[in-house]
MARVEX-43547 format. One line per field, with one value per residue: residue number from 1; residue in one letter; x, y, z of N, C-alpha, C, O, CB in turn. Coordinates in Angstrom, 3 decimals. Glycine has a CB too. Layout:
residues N
seq = [NUM,...];
type = [a,...];
n_xx = [X,...];
n_yy = [Y,...];
n_zz = [Z,...];
ca_xx = [X,...];
ca_yy = [Y,...];
ca_zz = [Z,...];
c_xx = [X,...];
c_yy = [Y,...];
c_zz = [Z,...];
o_xx = [X,...];
o_yy = [Y,...];
o_zz = [Z,...];
cb_xx = [X,...];
cb_yy = [Y,...];
cb_zz = [Z,...];
***
This chain:
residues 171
seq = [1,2,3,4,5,6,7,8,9,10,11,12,13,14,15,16,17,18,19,20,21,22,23,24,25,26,27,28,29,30,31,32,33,34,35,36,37,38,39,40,41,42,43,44,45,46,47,48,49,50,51,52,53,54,55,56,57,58,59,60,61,62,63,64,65,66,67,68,69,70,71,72,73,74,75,76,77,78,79,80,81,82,83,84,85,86,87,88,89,90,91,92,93,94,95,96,97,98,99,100,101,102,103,104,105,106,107,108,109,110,111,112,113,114,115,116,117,118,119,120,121,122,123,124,125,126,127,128,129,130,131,132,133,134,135,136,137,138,139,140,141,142,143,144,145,146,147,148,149,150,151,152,153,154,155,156,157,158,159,160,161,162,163,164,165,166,167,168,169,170,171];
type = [x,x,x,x,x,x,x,x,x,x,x,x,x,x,x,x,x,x,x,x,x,x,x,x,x,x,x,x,x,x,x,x,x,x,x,x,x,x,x,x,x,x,x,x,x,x,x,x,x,x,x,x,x,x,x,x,x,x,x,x,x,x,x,x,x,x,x,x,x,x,x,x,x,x,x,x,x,x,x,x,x,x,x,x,x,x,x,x,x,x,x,x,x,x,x,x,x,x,x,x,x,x,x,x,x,x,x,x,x,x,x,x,x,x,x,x,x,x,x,x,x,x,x,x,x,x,x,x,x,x,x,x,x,x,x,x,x,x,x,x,x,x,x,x,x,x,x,x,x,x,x,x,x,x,x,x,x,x,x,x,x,x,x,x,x,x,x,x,x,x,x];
n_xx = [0.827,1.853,3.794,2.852,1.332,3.462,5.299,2.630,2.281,5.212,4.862,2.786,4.616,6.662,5.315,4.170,6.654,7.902,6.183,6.309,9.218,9.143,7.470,8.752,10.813,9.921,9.041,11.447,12.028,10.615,10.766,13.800,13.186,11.570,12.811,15.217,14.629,12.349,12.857,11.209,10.865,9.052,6.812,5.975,7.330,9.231,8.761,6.788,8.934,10.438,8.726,7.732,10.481,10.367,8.045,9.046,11.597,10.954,9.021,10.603,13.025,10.935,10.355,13.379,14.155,12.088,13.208,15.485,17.504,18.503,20.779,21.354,20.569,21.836,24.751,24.563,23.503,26.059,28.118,27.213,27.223,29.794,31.320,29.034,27.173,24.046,21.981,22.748,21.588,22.579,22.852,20.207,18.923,20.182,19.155,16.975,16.602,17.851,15.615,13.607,14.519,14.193,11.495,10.255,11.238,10.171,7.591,7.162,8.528,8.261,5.414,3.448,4.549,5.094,1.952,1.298,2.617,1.033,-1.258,-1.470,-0.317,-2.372,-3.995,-3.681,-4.110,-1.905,-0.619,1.066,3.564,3.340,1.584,-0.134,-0.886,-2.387,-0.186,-0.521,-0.981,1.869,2.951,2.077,3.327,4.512,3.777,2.410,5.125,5.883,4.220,4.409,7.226,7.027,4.945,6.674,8.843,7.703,7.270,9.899,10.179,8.937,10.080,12.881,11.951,11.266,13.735,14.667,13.128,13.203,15.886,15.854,14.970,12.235,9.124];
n_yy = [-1.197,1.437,1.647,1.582,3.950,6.118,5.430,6.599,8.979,9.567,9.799,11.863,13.944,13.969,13.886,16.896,18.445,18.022,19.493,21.742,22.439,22.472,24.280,26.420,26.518,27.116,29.555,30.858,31.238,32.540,35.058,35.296,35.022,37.793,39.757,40.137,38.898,40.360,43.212,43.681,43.397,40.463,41.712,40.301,37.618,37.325,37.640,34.968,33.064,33.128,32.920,29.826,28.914,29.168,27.008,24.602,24.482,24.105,21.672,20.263,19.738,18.187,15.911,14.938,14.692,12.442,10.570,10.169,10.920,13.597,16.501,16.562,14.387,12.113,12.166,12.406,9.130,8.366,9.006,7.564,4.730,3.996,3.607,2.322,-0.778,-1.452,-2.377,-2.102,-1.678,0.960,2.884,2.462,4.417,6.407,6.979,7.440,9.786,12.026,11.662,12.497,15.049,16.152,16.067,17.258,20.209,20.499,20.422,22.578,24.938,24.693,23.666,24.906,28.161,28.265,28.211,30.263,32.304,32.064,32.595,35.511,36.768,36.643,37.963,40.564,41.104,40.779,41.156,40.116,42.287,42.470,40.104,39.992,38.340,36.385,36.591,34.955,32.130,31.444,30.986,29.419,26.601,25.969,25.279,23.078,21.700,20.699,19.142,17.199,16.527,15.675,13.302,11.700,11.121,10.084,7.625,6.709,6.604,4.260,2.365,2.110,1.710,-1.083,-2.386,-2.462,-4.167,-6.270,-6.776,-7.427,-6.449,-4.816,-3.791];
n_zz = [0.000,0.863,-0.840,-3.687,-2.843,-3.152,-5.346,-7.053,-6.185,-6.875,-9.635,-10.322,-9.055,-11.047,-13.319,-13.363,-12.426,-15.106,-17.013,-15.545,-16.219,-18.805,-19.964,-18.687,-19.917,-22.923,-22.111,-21.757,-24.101,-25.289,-24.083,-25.490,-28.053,-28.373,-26.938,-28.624,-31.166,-32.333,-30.982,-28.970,-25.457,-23.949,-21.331,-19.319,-18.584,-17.407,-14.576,-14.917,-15.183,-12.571,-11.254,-11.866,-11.695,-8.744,-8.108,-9.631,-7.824,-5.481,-5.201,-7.204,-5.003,-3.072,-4.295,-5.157,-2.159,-1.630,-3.356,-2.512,-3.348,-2.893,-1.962,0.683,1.984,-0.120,0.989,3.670,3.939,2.314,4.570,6.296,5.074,4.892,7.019,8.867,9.406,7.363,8.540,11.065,14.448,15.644,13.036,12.428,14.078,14.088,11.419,11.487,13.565,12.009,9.915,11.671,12.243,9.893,9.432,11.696,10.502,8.070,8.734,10.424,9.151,6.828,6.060,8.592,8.606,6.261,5.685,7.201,5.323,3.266,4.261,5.029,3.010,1.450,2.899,3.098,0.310,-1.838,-4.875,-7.635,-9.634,-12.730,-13.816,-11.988,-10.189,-7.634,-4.735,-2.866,-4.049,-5.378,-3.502,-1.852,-2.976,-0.095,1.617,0.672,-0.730,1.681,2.919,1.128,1.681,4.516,4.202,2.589,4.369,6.342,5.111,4.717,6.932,7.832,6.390,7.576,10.154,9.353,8.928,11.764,12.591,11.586,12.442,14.435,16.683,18.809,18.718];
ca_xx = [0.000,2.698,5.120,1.940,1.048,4.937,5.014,1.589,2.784,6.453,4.931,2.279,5.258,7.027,4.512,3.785,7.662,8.190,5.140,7.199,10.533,9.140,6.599,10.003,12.042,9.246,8.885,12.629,13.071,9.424,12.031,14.659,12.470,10.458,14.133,16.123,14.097,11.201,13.145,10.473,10.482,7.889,7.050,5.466,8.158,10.607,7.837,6.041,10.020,10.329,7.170,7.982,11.604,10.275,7.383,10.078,12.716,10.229,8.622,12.147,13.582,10.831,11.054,14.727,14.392,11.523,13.520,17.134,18.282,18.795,22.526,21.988,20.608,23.173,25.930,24.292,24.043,27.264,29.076,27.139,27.909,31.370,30.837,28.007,26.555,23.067,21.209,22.899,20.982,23.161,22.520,18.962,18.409,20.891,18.524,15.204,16.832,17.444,14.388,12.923,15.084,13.530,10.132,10.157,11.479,9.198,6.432,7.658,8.832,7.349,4.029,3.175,5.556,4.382,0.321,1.344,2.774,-0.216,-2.395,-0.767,-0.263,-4.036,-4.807,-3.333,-4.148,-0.829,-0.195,2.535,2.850,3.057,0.422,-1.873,-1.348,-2.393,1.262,-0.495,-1.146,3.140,4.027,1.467,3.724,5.587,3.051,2.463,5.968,6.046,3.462,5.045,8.160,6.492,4.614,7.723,9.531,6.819,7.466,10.758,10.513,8.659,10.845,13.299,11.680,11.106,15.023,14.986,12.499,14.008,17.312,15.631,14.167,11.027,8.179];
ca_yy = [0.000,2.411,1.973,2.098,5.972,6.675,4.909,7.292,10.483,9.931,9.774,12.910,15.022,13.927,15.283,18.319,19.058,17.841,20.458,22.928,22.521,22.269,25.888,27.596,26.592,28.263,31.023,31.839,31.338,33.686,36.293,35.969,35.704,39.325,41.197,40.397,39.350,41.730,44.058,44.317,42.260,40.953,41.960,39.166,36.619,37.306,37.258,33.726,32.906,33.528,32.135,28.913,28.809,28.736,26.498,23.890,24.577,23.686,20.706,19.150,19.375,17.476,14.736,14.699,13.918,11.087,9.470,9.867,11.752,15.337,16.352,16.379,12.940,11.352,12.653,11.278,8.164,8.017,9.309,6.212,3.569,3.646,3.496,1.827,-1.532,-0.742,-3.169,-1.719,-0.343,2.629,3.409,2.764,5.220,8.002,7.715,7.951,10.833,12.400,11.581,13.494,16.555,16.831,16.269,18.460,20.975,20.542,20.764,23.850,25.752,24.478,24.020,26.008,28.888,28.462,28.475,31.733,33.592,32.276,33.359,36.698,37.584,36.574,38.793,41.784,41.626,41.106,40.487,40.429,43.557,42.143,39.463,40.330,36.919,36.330,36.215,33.420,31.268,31.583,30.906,27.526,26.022,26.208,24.126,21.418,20.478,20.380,18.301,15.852,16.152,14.971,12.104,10.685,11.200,8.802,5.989,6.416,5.806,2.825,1.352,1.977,0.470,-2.483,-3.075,-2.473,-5.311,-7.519,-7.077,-8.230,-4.920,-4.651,-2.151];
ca_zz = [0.000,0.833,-2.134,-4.605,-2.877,-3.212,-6.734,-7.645,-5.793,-7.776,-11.157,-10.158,-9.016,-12.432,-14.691,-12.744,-13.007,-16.529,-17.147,-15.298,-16.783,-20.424,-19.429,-18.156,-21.300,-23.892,-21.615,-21.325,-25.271,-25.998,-24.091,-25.840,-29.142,-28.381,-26.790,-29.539,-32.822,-32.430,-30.047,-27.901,-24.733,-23.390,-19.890,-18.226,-19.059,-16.187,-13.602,-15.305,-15.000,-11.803,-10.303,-12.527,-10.758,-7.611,-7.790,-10.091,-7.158,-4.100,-5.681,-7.149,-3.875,-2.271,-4.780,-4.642,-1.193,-1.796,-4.046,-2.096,-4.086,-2.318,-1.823,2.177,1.820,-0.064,1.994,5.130,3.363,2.217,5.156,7.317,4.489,4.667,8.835,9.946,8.584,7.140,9.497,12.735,15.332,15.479,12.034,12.109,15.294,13.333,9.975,12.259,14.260,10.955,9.524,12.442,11.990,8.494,9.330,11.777,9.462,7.122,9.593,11.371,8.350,5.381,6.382,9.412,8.207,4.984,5.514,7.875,4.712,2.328,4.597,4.975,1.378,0.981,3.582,2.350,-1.189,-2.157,-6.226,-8.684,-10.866,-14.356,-13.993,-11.511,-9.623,-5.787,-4.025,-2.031,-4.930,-5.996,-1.779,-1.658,-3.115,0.886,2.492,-0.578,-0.688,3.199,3.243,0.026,2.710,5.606,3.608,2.276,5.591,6.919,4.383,4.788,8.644,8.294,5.582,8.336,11.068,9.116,8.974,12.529,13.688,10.810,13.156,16.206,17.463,19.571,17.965];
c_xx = [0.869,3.640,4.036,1.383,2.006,4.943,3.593,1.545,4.305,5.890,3.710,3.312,6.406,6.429,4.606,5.568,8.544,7.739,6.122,7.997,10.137,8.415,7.984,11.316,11.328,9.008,9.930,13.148,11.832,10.645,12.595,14.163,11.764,11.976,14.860,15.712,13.278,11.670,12.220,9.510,9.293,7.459,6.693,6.813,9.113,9.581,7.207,7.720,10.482,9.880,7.326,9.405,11.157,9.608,8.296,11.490,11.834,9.997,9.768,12.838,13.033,10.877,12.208,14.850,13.154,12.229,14.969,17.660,18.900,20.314,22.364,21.291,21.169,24.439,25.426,24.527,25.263,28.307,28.439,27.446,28.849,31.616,30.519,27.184,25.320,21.806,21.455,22.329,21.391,22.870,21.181,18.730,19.186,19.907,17.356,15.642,16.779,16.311,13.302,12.884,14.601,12.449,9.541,10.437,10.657,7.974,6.233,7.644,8.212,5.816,3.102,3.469,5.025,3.316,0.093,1.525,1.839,-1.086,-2.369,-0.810,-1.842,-4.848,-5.066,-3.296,-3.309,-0.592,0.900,2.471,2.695,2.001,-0.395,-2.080,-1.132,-1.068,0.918,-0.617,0.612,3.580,2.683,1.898,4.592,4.785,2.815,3.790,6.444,5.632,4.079,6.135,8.127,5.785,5.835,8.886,9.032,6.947,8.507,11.126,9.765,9.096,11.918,12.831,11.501,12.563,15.360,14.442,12.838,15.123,17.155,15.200,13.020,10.493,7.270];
c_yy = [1.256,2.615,2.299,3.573,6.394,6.448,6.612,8.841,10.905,10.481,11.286,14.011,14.948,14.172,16.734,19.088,18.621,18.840,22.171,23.965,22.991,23.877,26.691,27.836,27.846,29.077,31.636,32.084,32.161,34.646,36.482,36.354,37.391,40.255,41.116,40.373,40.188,42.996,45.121,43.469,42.102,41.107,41.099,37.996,36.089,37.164,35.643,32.912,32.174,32.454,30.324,28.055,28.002,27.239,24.777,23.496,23.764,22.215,19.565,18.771,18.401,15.881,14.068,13.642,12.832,10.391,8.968,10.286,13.096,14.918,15.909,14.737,11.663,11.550,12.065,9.662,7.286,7.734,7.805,5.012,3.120,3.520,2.295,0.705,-0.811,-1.188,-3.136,-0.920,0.650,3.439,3.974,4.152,6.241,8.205,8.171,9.578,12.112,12.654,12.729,14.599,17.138,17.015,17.178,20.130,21.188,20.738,21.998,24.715,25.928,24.796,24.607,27.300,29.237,28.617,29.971,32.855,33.156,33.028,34.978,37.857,37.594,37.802,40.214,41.890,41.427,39.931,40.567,41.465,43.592,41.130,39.463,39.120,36.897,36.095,34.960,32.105,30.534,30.939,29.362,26.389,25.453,25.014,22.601,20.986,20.308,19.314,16.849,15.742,15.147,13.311,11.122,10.195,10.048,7.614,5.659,5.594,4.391,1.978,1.374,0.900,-0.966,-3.105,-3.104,-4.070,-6.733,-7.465,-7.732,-7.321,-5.140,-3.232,-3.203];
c_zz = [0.000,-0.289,-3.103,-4.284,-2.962,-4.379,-7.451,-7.182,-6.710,-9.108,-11.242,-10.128,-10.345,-13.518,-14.565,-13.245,-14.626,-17.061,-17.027,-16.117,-18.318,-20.390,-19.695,-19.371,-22.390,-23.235,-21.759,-23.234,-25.794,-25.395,-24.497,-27.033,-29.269,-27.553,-27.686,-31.166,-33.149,-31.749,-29.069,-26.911,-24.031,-21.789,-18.721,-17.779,-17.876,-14.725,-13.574,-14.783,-13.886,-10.320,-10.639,-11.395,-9.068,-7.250,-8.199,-8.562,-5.821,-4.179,-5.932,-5.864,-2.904,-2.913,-4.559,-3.747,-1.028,-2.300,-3.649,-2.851,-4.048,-1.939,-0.546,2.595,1.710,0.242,3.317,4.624,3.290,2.776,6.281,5.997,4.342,6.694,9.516,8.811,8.326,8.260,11.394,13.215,15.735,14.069,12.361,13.009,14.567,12.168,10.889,12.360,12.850,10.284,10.460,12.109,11.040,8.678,10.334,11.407,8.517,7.275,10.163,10.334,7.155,5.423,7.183,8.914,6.722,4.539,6.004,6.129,3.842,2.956,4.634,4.085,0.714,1.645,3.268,0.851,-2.163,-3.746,-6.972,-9.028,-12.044,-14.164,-13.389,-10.557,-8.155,-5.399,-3.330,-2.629,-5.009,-4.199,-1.447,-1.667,-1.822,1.384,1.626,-0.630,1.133,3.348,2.436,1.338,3.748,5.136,3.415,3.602,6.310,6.517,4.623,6.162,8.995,7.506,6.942,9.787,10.619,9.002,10.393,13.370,12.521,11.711,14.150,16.849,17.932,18.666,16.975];
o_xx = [0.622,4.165,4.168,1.028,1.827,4.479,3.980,0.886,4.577,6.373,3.768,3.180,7.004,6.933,4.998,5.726,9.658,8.569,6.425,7.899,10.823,9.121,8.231,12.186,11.783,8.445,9.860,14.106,12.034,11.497,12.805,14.335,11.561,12.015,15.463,16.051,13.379,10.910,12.259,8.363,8.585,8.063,7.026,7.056,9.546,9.982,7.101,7.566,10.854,10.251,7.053,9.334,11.438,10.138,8.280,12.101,12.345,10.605,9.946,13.196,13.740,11.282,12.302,15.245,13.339,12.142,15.561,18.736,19.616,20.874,23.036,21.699,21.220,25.273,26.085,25.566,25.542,29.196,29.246,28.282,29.053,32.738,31.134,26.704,25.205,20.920,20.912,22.275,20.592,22.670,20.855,18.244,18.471,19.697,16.941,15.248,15.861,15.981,12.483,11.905,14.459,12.001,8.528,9.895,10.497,7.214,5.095,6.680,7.767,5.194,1.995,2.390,4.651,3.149,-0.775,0.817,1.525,-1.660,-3.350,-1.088,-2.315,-5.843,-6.114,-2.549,-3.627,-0.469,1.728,1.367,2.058,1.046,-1.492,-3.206,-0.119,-0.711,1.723,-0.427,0.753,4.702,2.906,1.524,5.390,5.264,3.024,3.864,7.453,6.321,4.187,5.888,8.834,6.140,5.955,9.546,9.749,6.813,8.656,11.830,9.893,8.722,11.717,13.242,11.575,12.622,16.387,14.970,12.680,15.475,17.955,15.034,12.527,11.037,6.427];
o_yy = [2.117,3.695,3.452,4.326,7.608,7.443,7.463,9.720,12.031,11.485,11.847,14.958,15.999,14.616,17.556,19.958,19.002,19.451,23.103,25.132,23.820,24.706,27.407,28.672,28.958,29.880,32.856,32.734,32.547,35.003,37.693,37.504,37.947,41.473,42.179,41.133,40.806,43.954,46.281,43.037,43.001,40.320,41.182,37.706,34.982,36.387,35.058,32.085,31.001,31.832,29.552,27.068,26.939,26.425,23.874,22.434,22.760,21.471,18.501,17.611,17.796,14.892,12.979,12.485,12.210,9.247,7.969,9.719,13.608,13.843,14.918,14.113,10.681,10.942,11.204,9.053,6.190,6.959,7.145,4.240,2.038,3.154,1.553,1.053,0.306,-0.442,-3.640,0.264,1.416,4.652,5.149,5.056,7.238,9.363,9.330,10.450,12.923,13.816,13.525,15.257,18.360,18.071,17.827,21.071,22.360,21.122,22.423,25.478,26.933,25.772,24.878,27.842,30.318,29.022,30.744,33.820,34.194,33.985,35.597,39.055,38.292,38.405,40.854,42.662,41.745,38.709,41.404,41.991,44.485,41.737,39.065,38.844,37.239,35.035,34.044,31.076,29.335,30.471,28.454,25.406,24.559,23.886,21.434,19.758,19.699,18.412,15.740,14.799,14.152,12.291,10.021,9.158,9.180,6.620,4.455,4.625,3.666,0.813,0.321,-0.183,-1.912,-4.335,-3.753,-4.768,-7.929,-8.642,-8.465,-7.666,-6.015,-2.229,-2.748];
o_zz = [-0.845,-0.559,-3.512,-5.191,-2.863,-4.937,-8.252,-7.738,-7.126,-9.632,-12.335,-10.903,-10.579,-14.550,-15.392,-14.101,-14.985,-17.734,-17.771,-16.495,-18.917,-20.964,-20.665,-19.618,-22.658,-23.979,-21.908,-23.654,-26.946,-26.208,-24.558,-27.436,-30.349,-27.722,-27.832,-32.074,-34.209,-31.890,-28.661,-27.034,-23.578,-21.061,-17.539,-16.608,-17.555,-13.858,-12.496,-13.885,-13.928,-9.324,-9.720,-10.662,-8.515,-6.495,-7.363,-8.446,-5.324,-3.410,-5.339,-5.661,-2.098,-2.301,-3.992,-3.891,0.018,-1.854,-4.060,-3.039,-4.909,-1.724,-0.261,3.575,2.450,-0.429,3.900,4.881,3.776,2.424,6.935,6.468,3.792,7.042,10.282,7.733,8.831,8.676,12.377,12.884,16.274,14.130,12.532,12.330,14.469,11.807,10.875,11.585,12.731,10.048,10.001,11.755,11.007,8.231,10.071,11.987,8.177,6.386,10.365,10.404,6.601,5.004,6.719,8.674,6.267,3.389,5.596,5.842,3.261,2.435,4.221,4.148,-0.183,1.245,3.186,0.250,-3.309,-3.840,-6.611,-8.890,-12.604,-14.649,-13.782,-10.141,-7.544,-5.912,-3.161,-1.981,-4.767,-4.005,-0.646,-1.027,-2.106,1.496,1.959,-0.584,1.491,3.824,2.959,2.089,3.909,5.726,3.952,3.671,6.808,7.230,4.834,6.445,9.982,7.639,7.547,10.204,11.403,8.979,10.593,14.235,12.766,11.788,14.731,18.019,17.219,18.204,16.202];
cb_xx = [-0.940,3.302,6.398,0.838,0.461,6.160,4.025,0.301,3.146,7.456,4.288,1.519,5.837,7.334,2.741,3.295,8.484,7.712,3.816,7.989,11.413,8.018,5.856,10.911,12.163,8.092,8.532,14.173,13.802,7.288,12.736,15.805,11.425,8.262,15.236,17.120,13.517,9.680,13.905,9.680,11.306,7.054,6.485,3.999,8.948,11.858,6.742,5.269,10.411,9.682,5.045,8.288,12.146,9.685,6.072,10.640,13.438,8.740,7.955,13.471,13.759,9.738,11.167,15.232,14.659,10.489,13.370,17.755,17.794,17.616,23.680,21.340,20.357,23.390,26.151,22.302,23.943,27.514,29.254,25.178,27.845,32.561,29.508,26.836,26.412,22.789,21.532,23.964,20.614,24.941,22.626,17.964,18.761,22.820,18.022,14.661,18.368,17.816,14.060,13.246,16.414,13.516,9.504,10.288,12.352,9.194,6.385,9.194,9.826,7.398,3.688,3.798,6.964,4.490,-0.706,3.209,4.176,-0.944,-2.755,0.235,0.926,-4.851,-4.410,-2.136,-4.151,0.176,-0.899,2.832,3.375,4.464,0.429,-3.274,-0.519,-3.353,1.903,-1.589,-1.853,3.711,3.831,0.750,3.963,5.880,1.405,2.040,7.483,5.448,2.029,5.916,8.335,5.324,3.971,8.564,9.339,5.549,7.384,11.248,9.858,7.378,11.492,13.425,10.535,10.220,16.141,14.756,10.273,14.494,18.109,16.975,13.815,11.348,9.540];
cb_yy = [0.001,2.317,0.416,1.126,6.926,6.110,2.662,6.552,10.493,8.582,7.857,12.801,15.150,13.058,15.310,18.180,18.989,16.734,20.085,22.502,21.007,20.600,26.071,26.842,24.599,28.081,31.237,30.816,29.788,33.905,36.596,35.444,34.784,39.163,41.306,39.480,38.465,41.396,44.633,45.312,42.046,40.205,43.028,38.164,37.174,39.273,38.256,33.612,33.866,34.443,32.887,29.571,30.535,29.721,27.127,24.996,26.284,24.463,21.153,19.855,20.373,17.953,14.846,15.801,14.786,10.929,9.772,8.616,11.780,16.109,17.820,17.924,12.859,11.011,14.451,11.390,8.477,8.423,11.140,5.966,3.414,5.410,4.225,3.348,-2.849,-0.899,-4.629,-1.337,-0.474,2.632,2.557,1.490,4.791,7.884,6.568,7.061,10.568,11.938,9.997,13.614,16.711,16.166,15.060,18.247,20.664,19.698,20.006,23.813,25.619,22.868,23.431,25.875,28.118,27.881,27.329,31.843,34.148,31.057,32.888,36.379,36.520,35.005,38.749,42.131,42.784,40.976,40.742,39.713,44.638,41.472,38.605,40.269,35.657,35.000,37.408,33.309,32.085,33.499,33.252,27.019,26.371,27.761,24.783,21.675,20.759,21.156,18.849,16.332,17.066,16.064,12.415,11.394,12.512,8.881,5.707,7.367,6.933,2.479,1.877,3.044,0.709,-2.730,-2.395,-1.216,-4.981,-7.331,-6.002,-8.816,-3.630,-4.449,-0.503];
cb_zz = [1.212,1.857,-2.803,-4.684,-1.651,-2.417,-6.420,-7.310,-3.866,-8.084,-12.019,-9.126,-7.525,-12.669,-14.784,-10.471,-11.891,-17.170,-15.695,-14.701,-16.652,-21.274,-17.276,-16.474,-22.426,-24.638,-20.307,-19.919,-26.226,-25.244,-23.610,-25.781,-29.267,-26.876,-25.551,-29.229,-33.542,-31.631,-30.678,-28.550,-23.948,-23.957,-19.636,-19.084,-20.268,-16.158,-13.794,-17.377,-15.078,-12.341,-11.294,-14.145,-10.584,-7.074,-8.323,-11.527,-7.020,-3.839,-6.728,-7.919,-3.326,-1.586,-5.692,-4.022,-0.024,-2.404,-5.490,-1.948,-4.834,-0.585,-1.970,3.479,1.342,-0.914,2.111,5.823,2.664,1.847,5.607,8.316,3.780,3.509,9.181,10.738,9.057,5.632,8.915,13.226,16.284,15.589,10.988,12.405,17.046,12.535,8.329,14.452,15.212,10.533,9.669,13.478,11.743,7.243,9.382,12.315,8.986,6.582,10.568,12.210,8.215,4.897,6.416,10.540,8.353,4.441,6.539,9.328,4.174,1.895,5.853,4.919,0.060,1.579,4.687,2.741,-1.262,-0.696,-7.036,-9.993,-11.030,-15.350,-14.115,-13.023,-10.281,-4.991,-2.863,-1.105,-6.341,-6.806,0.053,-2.422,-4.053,1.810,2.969,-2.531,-1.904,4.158,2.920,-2.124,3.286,6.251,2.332,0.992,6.335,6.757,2.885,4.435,10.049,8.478,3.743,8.282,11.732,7.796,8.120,12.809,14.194,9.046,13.597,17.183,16.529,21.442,16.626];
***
């Protein structure tokens, strides 16, 4: 059950940023098309840009780290594989602890932190100036990949525990 909503959340946040990426390419090459062949850029472009960047930057990162793939990931990783068997209960209790550190991070900052400034920018009105777009729409993106964070954080800790009570662990 859990690898098929990880499996069906991977291949969701792989369209969405395929979508992205492919958006942010014809947006950055309509710019250069309208500043240099028409010489007259167009003004949205760097804002759509922008907004694109971010929402691409938030999202990849929480993938990343679903899939093990974030730098501070595989550097933990790495730096216990050359260490610490993978099945030792010192490991396991350093990835949990870890695992924590993120998800409370991601809980605290991302999504608390991050519903504070949607709500915020909603409150006050607050839009772009070339497109006209809610600031809280462009900062949503804080709490959705919090939340992808925290999800995967969860699978991760019970793929973990399951190497723990395969060792002989109580739980």
């Amino acid at each position: 059950m859990c690898q098929a909503l990880r499996r069906r959340l991977d291949r969701i946040l792989e369209s969405i940023l395929v979508i992205l990426m492919s958006g942010m390419v014809l947006n950055v090459l309509w710019q250069i098309t309208t500043r240099y062949l028409l010489g007259d850029p167009s003004s949205v472009t760097e804002e759509i840009a922008r907004f694109g960047l971010i929402w691409l930057g938030m999202l990849g990162a929480s993938y990343g780290f679903g899939r093990k793939v974030h730098l501070s990931v595989g550097l933990v990783d790495e730096f216990l594989d050359s260490r610490i068997a993978k099945d030792h209960p010192l490991r396991i209790g350093l990835e949990l602890v870890s695992l924590g550190c993120v998800g409370i991070f991601a809980a605290l900052i991302l999504v608390v932190g991050g519903s504070n400034l949607v709500s915020l920018s909603s409150e006050f009105n607050q839009v772009s100036a070339a497109l006209g777009v809610p600031l809280g729409a462009v900062y949503s993106v804080l709490p959705i990949s919090g939340a992808i964070v925290l999800f995967y954080s969860g699978l991760q800790a019970i793929e973990i525990s399951g190497r723990w009570r395969a060792w002989g662990g109580e739980g």
